[in-house]
C-alpha positions as CSV (number, residue, x, y, z in Angstrom):
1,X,169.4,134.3,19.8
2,X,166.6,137.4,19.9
3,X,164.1,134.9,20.7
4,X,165.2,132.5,22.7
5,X,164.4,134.3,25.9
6,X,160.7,134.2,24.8
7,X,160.8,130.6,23.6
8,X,161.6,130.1,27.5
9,X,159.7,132.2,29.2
10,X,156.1,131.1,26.6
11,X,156.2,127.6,28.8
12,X,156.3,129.4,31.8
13,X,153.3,131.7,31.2
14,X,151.7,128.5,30.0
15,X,151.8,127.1,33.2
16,X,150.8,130.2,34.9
17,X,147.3,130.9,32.4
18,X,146.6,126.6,33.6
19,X,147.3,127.6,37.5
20,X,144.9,130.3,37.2
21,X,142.5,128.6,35.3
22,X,142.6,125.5,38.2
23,X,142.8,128.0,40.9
24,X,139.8,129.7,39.9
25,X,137.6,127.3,38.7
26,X,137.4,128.0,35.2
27,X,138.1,124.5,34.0
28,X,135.7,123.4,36.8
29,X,132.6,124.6,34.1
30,X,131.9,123.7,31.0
31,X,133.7,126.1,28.7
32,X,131.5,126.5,25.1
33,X,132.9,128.8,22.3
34,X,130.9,130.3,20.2
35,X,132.4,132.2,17.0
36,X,130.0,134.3,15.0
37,X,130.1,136.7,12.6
38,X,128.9,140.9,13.8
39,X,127.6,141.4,10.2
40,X,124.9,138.9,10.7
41,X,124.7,138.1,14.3
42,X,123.2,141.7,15.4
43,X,121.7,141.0,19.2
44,X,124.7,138.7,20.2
45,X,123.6,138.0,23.7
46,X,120.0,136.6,22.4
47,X,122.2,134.6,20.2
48,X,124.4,133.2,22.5
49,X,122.4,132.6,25.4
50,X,120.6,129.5,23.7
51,X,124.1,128.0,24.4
52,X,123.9,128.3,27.9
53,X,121.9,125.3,29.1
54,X,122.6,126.0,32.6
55,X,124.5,127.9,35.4
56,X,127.9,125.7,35.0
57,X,128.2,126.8,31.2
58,X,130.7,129.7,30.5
59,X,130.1,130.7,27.2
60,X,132.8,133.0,25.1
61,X,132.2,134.8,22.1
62,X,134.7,135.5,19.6
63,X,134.3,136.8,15.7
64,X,135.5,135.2,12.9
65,X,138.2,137.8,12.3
66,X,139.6,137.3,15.6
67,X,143.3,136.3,14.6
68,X,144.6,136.0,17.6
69,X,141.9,133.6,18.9
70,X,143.7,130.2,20.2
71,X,141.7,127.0,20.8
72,X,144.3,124.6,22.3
73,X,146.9,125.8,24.7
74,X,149.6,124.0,24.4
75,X,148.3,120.1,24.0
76,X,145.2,120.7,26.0
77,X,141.7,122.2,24.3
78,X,140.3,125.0,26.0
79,X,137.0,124.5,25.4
80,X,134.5,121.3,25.5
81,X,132.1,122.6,23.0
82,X,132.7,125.0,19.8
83,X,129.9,126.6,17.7
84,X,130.2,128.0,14.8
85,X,127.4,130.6,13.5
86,X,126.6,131.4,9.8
87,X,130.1,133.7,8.3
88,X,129.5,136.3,5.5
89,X,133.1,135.2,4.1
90,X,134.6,132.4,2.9
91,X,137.9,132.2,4.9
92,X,138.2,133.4,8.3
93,X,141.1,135.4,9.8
94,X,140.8,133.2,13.0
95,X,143.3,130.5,11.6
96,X,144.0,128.7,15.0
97,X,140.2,128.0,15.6
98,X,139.0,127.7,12.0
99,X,141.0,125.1,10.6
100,X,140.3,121.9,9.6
101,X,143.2,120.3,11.3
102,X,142.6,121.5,14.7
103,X,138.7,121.1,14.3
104,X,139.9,117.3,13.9
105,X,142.2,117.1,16.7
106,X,139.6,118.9,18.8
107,X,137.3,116.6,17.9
108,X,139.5,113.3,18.7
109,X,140.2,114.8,21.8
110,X,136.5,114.4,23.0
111,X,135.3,117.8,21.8
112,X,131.9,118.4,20.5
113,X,131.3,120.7,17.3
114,X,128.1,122.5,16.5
115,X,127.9,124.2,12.9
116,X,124.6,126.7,11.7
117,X,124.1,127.4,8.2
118,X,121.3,129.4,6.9
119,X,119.3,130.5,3.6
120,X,122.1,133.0,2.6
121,X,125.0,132.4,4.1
122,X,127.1,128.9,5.6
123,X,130.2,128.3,7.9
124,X,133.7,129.3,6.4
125,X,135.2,127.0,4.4
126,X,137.6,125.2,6.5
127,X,134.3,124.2,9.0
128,X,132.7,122.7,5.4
129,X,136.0,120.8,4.6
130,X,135.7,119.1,8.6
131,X,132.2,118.6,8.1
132,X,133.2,116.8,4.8
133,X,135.3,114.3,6.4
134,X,132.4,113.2,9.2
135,X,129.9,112.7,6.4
136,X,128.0,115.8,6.2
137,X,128.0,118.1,2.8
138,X,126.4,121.2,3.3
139,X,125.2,123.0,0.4
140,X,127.1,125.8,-1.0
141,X,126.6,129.5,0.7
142,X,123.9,131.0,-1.3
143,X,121.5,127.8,-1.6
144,X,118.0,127.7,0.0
145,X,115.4,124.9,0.2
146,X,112.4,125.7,-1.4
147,X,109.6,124.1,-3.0
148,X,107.3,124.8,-6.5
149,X,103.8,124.0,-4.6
150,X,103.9,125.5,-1.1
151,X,106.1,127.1,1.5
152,X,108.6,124.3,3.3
153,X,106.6,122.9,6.5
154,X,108.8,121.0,8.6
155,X,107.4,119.5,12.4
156,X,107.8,116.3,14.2
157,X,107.0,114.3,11.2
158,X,110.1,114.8,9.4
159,X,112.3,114.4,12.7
160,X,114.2,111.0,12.2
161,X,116.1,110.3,14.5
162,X,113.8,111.0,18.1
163,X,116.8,110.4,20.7
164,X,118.7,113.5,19.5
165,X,115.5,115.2,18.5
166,X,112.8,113.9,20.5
167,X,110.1,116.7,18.8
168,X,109.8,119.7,16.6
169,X,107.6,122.9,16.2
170,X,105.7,122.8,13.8
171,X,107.6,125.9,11.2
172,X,107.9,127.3,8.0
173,X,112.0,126.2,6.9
174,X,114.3,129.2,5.8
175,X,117.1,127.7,5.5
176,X,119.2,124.9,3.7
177,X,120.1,121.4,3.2
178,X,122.8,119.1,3.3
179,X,123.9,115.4,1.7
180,X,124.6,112.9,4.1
181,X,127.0,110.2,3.6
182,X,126.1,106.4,4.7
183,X,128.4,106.2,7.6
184,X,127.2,104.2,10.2
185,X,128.7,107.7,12.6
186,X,126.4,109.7,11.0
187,X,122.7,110.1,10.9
188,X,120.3,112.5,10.0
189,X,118.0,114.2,12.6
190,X,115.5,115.9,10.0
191,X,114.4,115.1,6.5
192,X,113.6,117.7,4.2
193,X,110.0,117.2,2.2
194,X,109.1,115.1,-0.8
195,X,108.5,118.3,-2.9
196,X,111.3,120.6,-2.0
197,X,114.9,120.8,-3.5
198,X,118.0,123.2,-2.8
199,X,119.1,125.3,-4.9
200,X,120.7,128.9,-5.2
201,X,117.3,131.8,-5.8
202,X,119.5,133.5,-8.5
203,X,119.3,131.0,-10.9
204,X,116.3,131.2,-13.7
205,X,116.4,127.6,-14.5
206,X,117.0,124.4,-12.5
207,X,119.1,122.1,-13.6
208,X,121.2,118.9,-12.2
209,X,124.3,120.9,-12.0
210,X,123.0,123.7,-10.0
211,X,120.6,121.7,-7.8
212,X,122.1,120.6,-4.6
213,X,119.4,118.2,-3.0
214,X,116.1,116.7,-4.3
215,X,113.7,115.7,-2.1
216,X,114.2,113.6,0.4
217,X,117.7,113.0,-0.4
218,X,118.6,116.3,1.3
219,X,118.2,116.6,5.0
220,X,117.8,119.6,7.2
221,X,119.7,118.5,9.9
222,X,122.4,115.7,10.7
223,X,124.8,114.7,13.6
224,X,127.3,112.7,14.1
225,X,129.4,110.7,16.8
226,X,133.2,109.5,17.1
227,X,134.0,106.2,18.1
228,X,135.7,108.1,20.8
229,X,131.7,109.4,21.9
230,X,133.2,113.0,20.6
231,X,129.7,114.2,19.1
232,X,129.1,117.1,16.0
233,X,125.9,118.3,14.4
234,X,125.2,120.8,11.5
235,X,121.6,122.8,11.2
236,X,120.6,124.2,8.0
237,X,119.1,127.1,10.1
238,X,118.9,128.7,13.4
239,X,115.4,127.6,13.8
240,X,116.4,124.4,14.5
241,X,118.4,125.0,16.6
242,X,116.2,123.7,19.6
243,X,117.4,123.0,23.5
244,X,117.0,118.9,23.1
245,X,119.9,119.1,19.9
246,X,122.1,121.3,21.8
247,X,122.0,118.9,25.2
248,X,121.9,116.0,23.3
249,X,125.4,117.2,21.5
250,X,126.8,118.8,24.7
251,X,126.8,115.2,26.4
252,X,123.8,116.5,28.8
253,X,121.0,113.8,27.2
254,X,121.9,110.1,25.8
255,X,125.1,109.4,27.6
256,X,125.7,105.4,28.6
257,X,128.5,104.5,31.5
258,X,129.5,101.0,32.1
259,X,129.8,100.8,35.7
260,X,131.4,97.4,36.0
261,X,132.1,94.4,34.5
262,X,132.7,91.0,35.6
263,X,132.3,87.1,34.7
264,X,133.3,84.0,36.3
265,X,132.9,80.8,36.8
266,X,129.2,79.4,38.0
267,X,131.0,77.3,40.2
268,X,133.0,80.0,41.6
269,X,131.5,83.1,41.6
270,X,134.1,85.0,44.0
271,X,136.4,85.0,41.4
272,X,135.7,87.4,39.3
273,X,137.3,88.2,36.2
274,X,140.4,85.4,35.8
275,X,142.4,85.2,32.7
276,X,142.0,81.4,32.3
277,X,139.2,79.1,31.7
278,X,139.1,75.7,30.4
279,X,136.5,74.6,27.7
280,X,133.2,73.5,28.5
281,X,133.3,75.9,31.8
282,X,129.9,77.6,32.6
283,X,130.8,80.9,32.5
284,X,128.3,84.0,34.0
285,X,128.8,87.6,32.6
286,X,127.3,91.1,33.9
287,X,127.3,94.2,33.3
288,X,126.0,97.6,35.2
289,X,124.7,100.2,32.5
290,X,123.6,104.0,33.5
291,X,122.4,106.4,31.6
292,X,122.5,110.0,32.1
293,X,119.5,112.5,32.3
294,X,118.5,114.7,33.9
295,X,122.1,116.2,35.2
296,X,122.5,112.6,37.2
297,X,123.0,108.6,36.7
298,X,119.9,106.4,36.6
299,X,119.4,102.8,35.3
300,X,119.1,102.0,31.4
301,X,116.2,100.8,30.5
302,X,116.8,99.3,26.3
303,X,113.9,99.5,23.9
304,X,111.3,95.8,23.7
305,X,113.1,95.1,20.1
306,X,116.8,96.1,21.7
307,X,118.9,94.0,23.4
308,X,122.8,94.3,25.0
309,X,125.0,91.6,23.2
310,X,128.1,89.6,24.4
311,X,130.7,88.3,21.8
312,X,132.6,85.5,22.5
313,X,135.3,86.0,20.5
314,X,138.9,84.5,19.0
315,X,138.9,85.7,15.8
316,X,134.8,85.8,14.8
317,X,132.9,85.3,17.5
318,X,132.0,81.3,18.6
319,X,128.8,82.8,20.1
320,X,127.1,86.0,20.1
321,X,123.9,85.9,23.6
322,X,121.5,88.8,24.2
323,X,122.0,89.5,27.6
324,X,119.0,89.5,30.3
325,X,118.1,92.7,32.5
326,X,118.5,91.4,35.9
327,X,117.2,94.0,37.4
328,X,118.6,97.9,38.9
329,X,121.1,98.3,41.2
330,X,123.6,100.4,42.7
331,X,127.0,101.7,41.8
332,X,128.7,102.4,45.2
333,X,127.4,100.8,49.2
334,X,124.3,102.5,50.5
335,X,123.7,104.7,47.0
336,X,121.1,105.2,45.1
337,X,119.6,103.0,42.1
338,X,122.0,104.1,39.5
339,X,122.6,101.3,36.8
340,X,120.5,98.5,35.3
341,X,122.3,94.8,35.8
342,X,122.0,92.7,32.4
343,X,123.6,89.0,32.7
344,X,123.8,86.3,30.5
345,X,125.1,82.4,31.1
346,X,126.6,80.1,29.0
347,X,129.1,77.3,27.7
348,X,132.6,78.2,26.9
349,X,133.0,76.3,23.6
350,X,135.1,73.3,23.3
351,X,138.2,74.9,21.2
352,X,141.0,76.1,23.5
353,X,143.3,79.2,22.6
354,X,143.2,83.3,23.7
355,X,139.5,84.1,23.3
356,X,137.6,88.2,24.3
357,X,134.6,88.7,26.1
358,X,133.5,91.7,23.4
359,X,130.8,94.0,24.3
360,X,130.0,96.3,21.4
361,X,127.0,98.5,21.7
362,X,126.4,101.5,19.2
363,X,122.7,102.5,18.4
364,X,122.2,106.2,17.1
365,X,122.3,108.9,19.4
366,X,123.3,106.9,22.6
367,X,127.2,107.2,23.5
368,X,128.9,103.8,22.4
369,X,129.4,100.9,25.4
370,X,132.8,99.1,24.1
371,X,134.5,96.6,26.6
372,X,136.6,94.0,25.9
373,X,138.5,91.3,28.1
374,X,141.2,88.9,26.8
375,X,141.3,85.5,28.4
376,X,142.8,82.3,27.9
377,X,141.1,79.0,27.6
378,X,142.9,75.7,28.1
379,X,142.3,72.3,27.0
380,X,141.4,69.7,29.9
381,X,144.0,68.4,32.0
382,X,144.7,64.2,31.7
383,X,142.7,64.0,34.8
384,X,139.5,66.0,33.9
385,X,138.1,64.1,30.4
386,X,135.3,62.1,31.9
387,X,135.2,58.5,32.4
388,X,134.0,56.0,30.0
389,X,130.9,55.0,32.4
390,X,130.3,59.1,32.4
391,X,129.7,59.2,28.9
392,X,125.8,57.7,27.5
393,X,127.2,56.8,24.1
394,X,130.2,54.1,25.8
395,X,127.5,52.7,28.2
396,X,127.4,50.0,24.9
397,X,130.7,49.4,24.8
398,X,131.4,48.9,28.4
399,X,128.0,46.8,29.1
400,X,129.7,44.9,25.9
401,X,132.9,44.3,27.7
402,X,131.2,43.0,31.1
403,X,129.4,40.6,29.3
404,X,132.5,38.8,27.6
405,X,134.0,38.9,31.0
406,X,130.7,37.8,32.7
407,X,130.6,34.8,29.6
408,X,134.4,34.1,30.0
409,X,133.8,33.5,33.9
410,X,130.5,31.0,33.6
411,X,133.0,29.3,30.7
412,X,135.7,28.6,33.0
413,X,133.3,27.3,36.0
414,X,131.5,25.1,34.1
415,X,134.8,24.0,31.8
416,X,136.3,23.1,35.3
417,X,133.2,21.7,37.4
418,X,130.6,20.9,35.3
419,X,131.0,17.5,33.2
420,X,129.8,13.9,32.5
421,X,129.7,11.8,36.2
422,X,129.8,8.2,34.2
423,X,133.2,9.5,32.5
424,X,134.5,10.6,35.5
425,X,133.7,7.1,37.5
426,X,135.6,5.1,34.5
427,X,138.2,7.1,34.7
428,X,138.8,6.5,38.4
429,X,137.9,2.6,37.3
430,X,140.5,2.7,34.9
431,X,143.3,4.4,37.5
432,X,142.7,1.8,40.0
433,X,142.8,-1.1,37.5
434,X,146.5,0.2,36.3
435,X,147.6,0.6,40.2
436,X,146.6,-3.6,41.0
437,X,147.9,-4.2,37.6
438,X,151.5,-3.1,38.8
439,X,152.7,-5.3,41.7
440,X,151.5,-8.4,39.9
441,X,153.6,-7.6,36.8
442,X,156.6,-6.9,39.6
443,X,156.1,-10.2,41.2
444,X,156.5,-12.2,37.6
C-alpha cells in the first residue's frame, strides 16, 4: 500500500516527459545516443560530433556506468539511433540500455544500432551477445589483426560492399576482426587482407584455439538490416568509422519508398486494383520507386544487370516478369520528379483460385520494397468460353460437319428430282393402262 501512490502518479509523469517532449520539438529531431566509456573516450565532444550528420541530430551522451540511463519510456524508444563505443569492462552498470533484450526490441522497433570495437578493448558483453544473434561475432576484447610480413593496409580495395561504403582512405588498420555468419541480412562492408589474422599480442605462439580469424575469413567491418529495414553495423576500429557508414545506417543514404501501386485490367484501366479477375485476363502492373539522397526523394534508377520482379503467386509463383522502367514521374499534382515508374504486362494464367501480386525486392544495402495484394481469380462464366468457329484447332471439325450437311442436302435433291426419264414415262404408261383396264372389267 506504500507504493501505490507512485505506481499512479509514474503514468502520469509519463505523459507529462511525452507532452514536453511534443511541445518542444524534441521528438521532432533525430535523437542519437551515444554511450561511451570516460576511461577511453578522453575528448568526448571530438568523439561525438562524428555522429552529428547535420543540424536536426540531437546527440546525448551517456557512460556505461550510468544506471539510471533508460532507453524506452514506457512502450516507445527514445532514441532512433544508439552507439555504442569501445567499454574497458565487461558488464555495464547501464542495465536498461545495455541489454540484449531491449537492444532486440529496439531494434524490431525500427531502431538502428552502431557498435566500435578497437585493438584493445570491445563493446560490453550484452552488445556481443545482440550482435551474435544478427550474425556478426566480434573477436574477444584483447584481440588485434595483424600480419607476419607488413603492417595491415586497408583502402577501397578491400571495401565490399560499395552502397554502404562507397570508398575508403587508404590507412594502416589498428584494430580487430569479426566472423560473419551467411545470413542473407548480413554482409560484410570490409575484408581484412590475405596475410593477416586476429589474434590476442600476449600470446607467444599461434595456434587454432587462440586465433580468431585467418585471412580473409575475418572482416573489418559488417552491417546488417532487419526485414523490418531496422539497420546495425559493427567497426573493428574508430578509423572506420567514416560519414558514408554512419548515413548509410542512420537511414540518410540507400532508402527505397514505394509510392503506389496499382494493376488492372488492359481493357479497363480506371479500375485499378479490384479483388477479382478471371483467367486469361491481360493484366498491367506499376509501381512508383524513390530513393532517398541527398535529404530528399528522387527517382530510382536499378543497376544494367538489376531488375524489379513481380510474383504471381498461389502457393509458388505461376510467373515471375522483370518489370520495365517506364520512365520518372511524380508522386503528388504539380511536384517534382520524385519516383521512377516500372510496369510490366501479362496473362493471368488459366488456373482459377486466390492468387498475390508479390513484389519482393532485397539487394544489400538498399532498404527492402515488399508489397503484396491478394486477389481472386475466377473461372469463365457459361457465356465467356469461346465459340467453336473462334477456336483454329475446331475449324476441322466444323468445316467437317458442313460438308456432311452440304453432301446430305445435294443427296436429297438429286434422290427426289434427279432420275431415269424412260422409267418415269413407263410408269405413267403403266398407270394409264390399269385406269382403261377398269371400266371394261366393270362392264363384263
Amino acid at each position: 500500500m506504500i507504493f501505490s501512490p507512485i505506481g499512479r502518479v509514474l503514468p502520469f509523469l509519463a505523459l507529462l516527459v511525452s507532452a514536453w517532449c511534443l511541445h518542444s520539438g524534441v521528438w521532432n529531431t533525430t535523437q542519437v545516443l551515444v554511450v561511451l566509456d570516460p576511461k577511453l573516450t578522453e575528448n568526448q565532444e571530438e568523439a561525438v560530433s562524428v555522429f552529428k550528420l547535420n543540424e536536426d541530430y540531437n546527440v546525448t551522451t551517456i557512460e556505461y556506468s550510468d544506471s539510471e540511463a533508460e532507453l524506452f519510456l514506457g512502450e516507445d524508444a527514445l532514441y532512433h539511433h544508439v552507439v555504442f563505443l569501445p567499454s574497458s569492462k565487461r558488464a555495464a552498470a547501464a542495465k536498461n540500455i545495455v541489454n540484449k533484450h531491449k537492444l532486440l526490441d529496439f531494434f524490431n522497433k525500427g531502431g538502428n544500432i552502431v557498435a566500435v570495437s578497437s585493438a584493445t578493448h570491445t563493446v560490453p558483453e550484452e552488445v556481443r551477445l545482440f550482435l551474435a544473434q544478427a550474425g556478426i561475432f566480434p573477436a574477444p576484447k584483447g584481440y588485434a589483426v595483424a600480419s607476419h610480413f607488413a603492417p595491415v593496409e586497408v583502402d577501397s580495395g578491400r571495401v565490399a560492399n560499395s552502397v554502404v561504403l562507397p570508398s575508403l582512405d587508404p590507412q594502416t588498420y589498428k584494430g580487430t576482426a569479426a566472423l560473419v555468419s551467411n545470413s542473407p541480412l548480413v554482409f560484410p562492408l570490409v575484408k581484412a587482407p590475405q596475410l593477416s589474422f586476429c589474434a590476442s599480442p600476449k600470446d607467444e605462439f599461434l595456434t587454432e584455439e587462440k586465433t580468431w580469424t585467418v585471412g580473409e575469413q575475418g572482416f573489418l567491418a559488417a552491417a546488417f538490416q532487419g526485414l523490418n529495414n531496422g539497420r546495425g553495423a559493427w567497426f573493428g576500429s574508430e578509423s572506420l568509422l567514416t560519414r558514408d557508414a554512419l548515413s548509410w545506417v542512420f537511414h540518410e543514404r540507400g532508402v527505397l519508398k514505394l509510392q503506389f501501386v496499382e494493376h488492372y485490367r488492359v481493357s479497363e484501366p480506371g479500375l485499378s486494383n479490384r479483388t477479382l479477375y478471371k483467367v486469361k485476363d491481360e493484366v498491367y502492373y506499376t509501381v512508383g520507386v524513390s530513393e532517398y539522397v541527398g535529404g530528399e526523394w528522387v527517382p530510382y534508377v536499378p543497376n544494367d544487370d538489376d531488375a524489379l520482379q513481380l510474383s504471381f503467386k498461389m502457393l509458388d509463383p505461376y510467373q515471375r516478369l522483370n518489370m520495365t522502367l517506364l520512365g520518372p514521374g511524380s508522386s503528388t499534382p504539380d511536384g517534382p520528379e520524385d519516383m521512377s515508374i516500372f510496369y510490366v504486362q501479362f496473362t493471368i494464367p488459366d488456373h482459377h483460385g486466390m492468387f498475390t501480386f508479390e513484389l519482393d525486392y532485397k539487394r544489400p544495402g538498399l532498404s527492402f520494397l515488399n508489397d503484396k495484394r491478394i486477389v481472386a481469380v475466377r473461372h469463365l462464366a457459361n457465356d465467356e468460353y469461346k465459340r467453336s468457329w473462334e477456336i483454329t484447332n475446331a475449324w476441322m471439325y466444323v468445316a467437317s460437319a458442313g460438308f456432311v450437311v452440304i453432301a446430305w442436302l445435294v443427296f436429297v435433291t438429286i434422290f427426289l428430282f434427279i432420275g431415269d426419264e424412260k422409267k418415269v414415262e413407263r410408269k405413267e404408261l403403266e398407270k394409264e393402262t390399269k385406269e382403261e383396264e377398269k371400266p371394261t372389267s366393270k362392264a363384263n
